[in-house]
N, C-alpha and C positions, 0 to 999 in steps of 0.2 A: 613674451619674454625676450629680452633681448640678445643677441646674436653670442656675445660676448659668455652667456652664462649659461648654452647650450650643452649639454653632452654628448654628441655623434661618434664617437667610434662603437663599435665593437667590443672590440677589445674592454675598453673603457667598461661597460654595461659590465662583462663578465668580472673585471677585476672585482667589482662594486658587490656583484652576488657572491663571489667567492668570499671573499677577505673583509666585507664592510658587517655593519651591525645593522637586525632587523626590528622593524617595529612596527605589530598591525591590529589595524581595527575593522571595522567593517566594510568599508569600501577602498581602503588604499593601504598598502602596503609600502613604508618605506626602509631603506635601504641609504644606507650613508656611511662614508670612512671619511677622517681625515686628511684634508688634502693644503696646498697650495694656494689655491685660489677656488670660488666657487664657481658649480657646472651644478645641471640640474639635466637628467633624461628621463621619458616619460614612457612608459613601456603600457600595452592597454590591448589585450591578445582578442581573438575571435570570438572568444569564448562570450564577452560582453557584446557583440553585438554585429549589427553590419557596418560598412566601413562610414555610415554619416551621423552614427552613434558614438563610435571609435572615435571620431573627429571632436565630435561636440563634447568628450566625457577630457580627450587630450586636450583641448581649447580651455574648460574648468579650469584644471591640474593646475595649466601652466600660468594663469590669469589669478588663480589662488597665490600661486608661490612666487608668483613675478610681485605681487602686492608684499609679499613675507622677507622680498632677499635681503633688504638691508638690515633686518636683525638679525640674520643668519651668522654665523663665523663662517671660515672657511673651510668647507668641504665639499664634497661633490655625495648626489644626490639619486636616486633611482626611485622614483614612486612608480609603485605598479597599481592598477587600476583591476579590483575585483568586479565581476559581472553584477553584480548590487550595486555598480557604481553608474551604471544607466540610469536609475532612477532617482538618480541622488539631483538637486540644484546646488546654485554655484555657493549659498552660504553652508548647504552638509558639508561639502567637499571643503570648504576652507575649514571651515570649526575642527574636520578631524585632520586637515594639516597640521594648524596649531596645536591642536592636543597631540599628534602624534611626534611633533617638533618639541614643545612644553614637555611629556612626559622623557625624552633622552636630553632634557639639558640643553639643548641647542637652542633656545630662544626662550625669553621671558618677558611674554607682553603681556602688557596692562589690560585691565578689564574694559578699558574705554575700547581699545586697537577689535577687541572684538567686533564679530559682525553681528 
């Protein structure tokens, strides 16, 4: 994903859990407000795994939704990564971005765009 469409503060993350709107399925939870321009942060705790499980499940995430930003409008983003989400490969992990993107209205892609 590109630099420009990262989320790193703190701050940032918490405004996102406080004030934004949730939406979850089985291995990702996300989390989004309206914003300005888009940010996209990837949160993926212990609990899923050790740290080169963590890496490969945030690698997914980010490679799913770096494929998804240009239908996105502008918001900023926080997908959280459930422990069921080790097991997932890169087309689980995209189908339930879509759908979890598709079901709040934020995107409406075609049946072709699917994976």
């Amino acid at each position: 994903m590109q630099k420009e469409y990262r989320l790193t503060n703190n701050s940032s993350f918490r405004y996102i859990f406080r004030n934004g709107f949730r939406s979850r399925k089985e291995y990702l939870t996300l989390y989004y407000v309206k914003a300005a321009n888009k940010k996209v942060g990837v949160s993926v705790s212990k609990k899923v795994g050790n740290s080169v499980v963590r890496s490969r499940v945030k690698r997914l995430i980010k490679e799913a939704f770096r494929s998804l930003i240009d239908q996105v409008g502008d918001y900023n983003f926080v997908v959280v990564a459930h422990p069921s989400s080790k097991d997932a490969d890169f087309h689980q992990i995209k189908e339930e971005l879509i759908y979890l993107l598709k079901g709040q209205g934020i995107i409406g892609v075609k049946d072709e765009d699917r994976v």
